[in-house]
C-alpha positions in Angstrom: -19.2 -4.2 10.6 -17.8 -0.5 12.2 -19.2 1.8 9.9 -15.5 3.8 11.0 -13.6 0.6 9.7 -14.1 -0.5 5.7 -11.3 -2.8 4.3 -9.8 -2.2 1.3 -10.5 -5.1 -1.9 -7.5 -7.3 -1.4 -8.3 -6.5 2.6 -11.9 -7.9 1.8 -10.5 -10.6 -0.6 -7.9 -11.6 2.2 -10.6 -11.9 4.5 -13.3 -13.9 2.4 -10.4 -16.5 1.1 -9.1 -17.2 4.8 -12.8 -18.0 5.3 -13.3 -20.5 2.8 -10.2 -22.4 3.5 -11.0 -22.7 7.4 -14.4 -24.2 5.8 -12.8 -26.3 3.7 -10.2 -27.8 5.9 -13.7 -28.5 8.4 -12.8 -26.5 11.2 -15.3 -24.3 13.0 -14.0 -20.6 14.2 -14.0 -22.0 17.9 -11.4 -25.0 16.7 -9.4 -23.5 14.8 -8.7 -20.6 17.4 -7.9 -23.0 20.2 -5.1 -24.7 17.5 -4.1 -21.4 16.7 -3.7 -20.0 20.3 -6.0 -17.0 19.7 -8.9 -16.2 20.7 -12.6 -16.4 18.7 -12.2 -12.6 18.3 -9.3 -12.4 16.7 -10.1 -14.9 14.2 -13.8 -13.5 13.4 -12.4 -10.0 13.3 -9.5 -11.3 10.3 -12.3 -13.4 8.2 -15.0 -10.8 8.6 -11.7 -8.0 7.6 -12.2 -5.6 11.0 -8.5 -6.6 11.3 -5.6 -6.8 9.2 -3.4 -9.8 10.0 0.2 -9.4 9.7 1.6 -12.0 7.5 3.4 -14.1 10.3 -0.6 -14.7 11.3 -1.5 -15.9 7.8 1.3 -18.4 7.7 0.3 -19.7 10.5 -3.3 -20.0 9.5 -2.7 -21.5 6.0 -0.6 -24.5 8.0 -3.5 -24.8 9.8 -5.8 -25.4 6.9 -3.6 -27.5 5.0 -3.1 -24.9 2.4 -0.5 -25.9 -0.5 0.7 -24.1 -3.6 -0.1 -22.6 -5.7 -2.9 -21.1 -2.9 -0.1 -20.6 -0.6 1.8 -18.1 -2.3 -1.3 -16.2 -4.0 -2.8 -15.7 -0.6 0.9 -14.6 0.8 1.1 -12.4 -1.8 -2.2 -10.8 -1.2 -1.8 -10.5 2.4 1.4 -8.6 1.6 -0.6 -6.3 -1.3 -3.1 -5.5 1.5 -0.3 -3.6 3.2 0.5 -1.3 0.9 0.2 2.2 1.3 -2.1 3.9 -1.4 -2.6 7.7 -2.1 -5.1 8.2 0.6 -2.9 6.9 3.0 -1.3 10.8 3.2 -4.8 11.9 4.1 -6.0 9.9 6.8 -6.4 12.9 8.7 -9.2 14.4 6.5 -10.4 11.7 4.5 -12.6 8.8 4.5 -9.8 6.1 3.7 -11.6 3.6 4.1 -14.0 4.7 1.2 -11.5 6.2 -1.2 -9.3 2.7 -0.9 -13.1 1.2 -2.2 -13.7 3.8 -4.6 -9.7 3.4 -6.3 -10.0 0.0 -7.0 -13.3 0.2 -8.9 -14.3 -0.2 -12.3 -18.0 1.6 -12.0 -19.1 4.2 -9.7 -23.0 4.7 -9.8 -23.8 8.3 -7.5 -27.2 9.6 -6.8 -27.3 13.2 -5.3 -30.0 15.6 -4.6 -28.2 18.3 -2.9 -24.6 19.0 -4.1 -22.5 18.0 -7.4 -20.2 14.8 -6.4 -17.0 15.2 -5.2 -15.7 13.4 -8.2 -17.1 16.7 -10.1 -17.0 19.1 -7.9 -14.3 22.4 -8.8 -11.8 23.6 -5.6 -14.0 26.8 -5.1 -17.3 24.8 -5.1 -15.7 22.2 -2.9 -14.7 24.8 -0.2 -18.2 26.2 -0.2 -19.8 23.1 0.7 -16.7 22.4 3.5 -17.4 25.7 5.0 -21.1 25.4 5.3 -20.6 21.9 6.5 -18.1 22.8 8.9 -20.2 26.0 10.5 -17.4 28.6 9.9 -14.4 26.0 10.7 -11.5 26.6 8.3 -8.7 24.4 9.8 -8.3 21.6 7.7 -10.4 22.7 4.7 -7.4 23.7 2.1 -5.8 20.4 3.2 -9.2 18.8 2.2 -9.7 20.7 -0.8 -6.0 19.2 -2.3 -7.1 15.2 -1.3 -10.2 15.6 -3.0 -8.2 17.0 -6.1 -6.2 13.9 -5.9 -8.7 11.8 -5.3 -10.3 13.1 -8.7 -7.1 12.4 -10.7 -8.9 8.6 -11.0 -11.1 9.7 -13.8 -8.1 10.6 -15.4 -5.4 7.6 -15.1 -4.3 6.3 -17.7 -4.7 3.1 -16.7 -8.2 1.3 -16.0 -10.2 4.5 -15.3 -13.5 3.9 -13.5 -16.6 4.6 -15.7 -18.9 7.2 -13.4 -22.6 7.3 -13.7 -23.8 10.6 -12.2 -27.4 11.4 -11.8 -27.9 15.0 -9.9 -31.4 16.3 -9.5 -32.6 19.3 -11.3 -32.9 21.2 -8.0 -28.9 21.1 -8.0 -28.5 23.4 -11.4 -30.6 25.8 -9.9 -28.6 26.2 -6.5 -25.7 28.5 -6.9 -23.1 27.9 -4.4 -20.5 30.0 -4.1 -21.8 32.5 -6.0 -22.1 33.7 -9.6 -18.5 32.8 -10.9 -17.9 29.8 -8.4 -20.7 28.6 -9.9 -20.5 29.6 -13.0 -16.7 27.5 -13.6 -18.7 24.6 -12.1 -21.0 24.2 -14.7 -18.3 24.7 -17.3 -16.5 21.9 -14.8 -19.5 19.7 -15.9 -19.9 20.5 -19.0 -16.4 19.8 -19.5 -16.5 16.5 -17.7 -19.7 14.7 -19.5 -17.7 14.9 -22.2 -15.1 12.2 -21.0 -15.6 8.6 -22.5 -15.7 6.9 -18.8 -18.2 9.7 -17.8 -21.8 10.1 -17.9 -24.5 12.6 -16.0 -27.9 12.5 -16.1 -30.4 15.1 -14.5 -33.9 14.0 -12.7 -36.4 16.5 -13.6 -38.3 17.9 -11.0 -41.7 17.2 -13.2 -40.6 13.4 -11.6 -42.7 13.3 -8.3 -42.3 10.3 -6.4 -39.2 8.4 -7.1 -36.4 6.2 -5.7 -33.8 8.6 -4.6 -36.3 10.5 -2.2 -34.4 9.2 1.1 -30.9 10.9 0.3 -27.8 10.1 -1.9 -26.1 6.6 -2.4 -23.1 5.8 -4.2 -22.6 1.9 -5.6 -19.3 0.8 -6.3 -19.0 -2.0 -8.9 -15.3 -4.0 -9.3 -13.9 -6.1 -12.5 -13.0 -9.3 -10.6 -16.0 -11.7 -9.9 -14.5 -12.4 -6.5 -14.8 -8.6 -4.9 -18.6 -7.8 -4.6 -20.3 -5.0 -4.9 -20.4 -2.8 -2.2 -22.9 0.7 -1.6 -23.0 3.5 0.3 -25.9 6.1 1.8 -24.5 9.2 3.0 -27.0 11.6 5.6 -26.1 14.0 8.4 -24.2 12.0 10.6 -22.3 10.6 7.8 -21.8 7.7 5.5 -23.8 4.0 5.6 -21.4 1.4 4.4 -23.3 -2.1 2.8 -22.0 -5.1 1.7 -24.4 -7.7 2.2 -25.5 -9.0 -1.1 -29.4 -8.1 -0.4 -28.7 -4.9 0.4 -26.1 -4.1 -2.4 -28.8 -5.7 -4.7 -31.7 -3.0 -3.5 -29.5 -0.1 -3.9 -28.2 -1.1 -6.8 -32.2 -1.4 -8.6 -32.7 1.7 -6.7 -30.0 3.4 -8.6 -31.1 1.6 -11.5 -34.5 3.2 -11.7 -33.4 7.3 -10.4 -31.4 6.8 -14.1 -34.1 5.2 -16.1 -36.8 8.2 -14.3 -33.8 10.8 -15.4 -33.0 12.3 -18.9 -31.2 11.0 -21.3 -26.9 12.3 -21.1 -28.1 14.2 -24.0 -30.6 15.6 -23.0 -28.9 16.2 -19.3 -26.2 18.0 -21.4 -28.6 20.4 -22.9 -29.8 21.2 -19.6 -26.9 22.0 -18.3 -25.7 24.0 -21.0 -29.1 25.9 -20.8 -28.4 26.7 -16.6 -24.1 28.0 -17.8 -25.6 30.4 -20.4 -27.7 31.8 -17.6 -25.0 32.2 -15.7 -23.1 34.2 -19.0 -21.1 31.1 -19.8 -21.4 29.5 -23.7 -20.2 26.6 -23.9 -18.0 26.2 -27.2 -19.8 23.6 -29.9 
């Protein structure tokens, strides 16, 4: 799949149902588009979700397959979910839609990062830091940047089905003030702050931990409530982000994640840690 195109759930779920009922009804993709007047393409990009089909196109394909209520109307009604516009959707110009549509619909978020707090965490000032350097002085589009990722935050705080976040930052990260002494300083109190959210935990990897599984760079697994959506994962590097989905692959980051927080600290003990760096910095933390 386009590493520049990652459906949304219902998008995927679209996708994967359309599948199965092309295999049910017996019909190889070849078959089924010469009955449908299209071409192999466009059937193979709809069932493996690098296209959206319009609903006119999943009318036409359910006919094709035989497909009866009560099927008909869930998969109509899906098809027309997929098309609705979500937050990000006001962003497309600075964000990773694609990802955030991912990361809005699930129930756990598991992130691994050596370098920088996650975005999820991360304070305005902080944030802007990290743009800037990333950016190498470019300032367009950072403030307009800076607000999505605020919204994008405002999941951990809906009232409604929060995600549970697993963070696990390396020890290397509390020592790296970005931003300087007050950026940083409100950025440990951001943390601080945040560990102590029910749907939230952080974890630190000592640097005593030599070898371990998060050597190669950060990754980000996104786990969802319904059976039918797997699990997707993502490694970030330089040139930007690695989308999986293939069970294998999901499975291997997953474990890898897995092990960085059984080699971390315990939330407690992360806490302390943490506490420890922000009274460095001339910040107590109120018991």
């Amino acid at each position: 799949m386009s590493p520049s195109y990652i459906p949304s759930v219902r998008a995927r779920r679209l996708a994967r149902s359309l599948r199965e009922f092309r295999e049910q009804a017996e019909l190889g993709v070849t078959a089924a588009a010469a009955r449908l007047g299209w071409s192999q393409g466009k059937v193979s990009h709809i069932e493996s979700a690098r296209n959206k089909p319009n609903e006119r196109d999943v009318q036409l394909m359910l006919n094709l397959y035989g497909v009866g209520s009560p099927d008909r109307e869930a998969i109509l009604s899906l098809a027309r979910e997929a098309e609705e516009r979500g937050w990000w959707t006001d962003y497309t110009d600075v964000l990773n839609g694609p990802y955030v549509a991912l990361e809005d619909a699930a129930s756990e978020i598991g992130n691994w990062d050596p370098q920088v707090i996650p975005g999820l965490l991360q304070t305005p000032d902080y944030a802007r830091e990290i743009m800037r350097a990333g950016d190498l002085g470019k300032s367009d589009d950072i403030e307009r940047r800076i607000r999505a990722r605020m919204v994008r935050q405002t999941i951990l705080t809906r009232e409604i089905d929060p995600p549970r976040l697993r963070v696990v930052l390396d020890e290397a990260v509390l020592g790296r003030p970005i931003g300087g002494p007050a950026v940083w300083r409100d950025q440990l109190r951001r943390l601080l702050s945040d560990a102590e959210r029910g749907n939230v935990t952080i974890q630190v990897l000592p640097q005593s931990v030599g070898t371990h599984c998060g050597l190669e760079g950060s990754l980000i697994v996104l786990g969802f409530a319904e059976p039918a959506d797997p699990d997707v994962a993502y490694a970030e590097g330089f040139f930007g982000v690695v989308y999986m989905e293939s069970p294998q692959q999901v499975e291997h980051c997953r474990l890898a994640f897995e092990k960085i927080c059984e080699a971390a600290l315990t939330p407690e003990s992360s806490f302390e840690l943490i506490e420890a760096a922000a009274k460095r910095r001339g910040f107590d933390h109120p018991c």
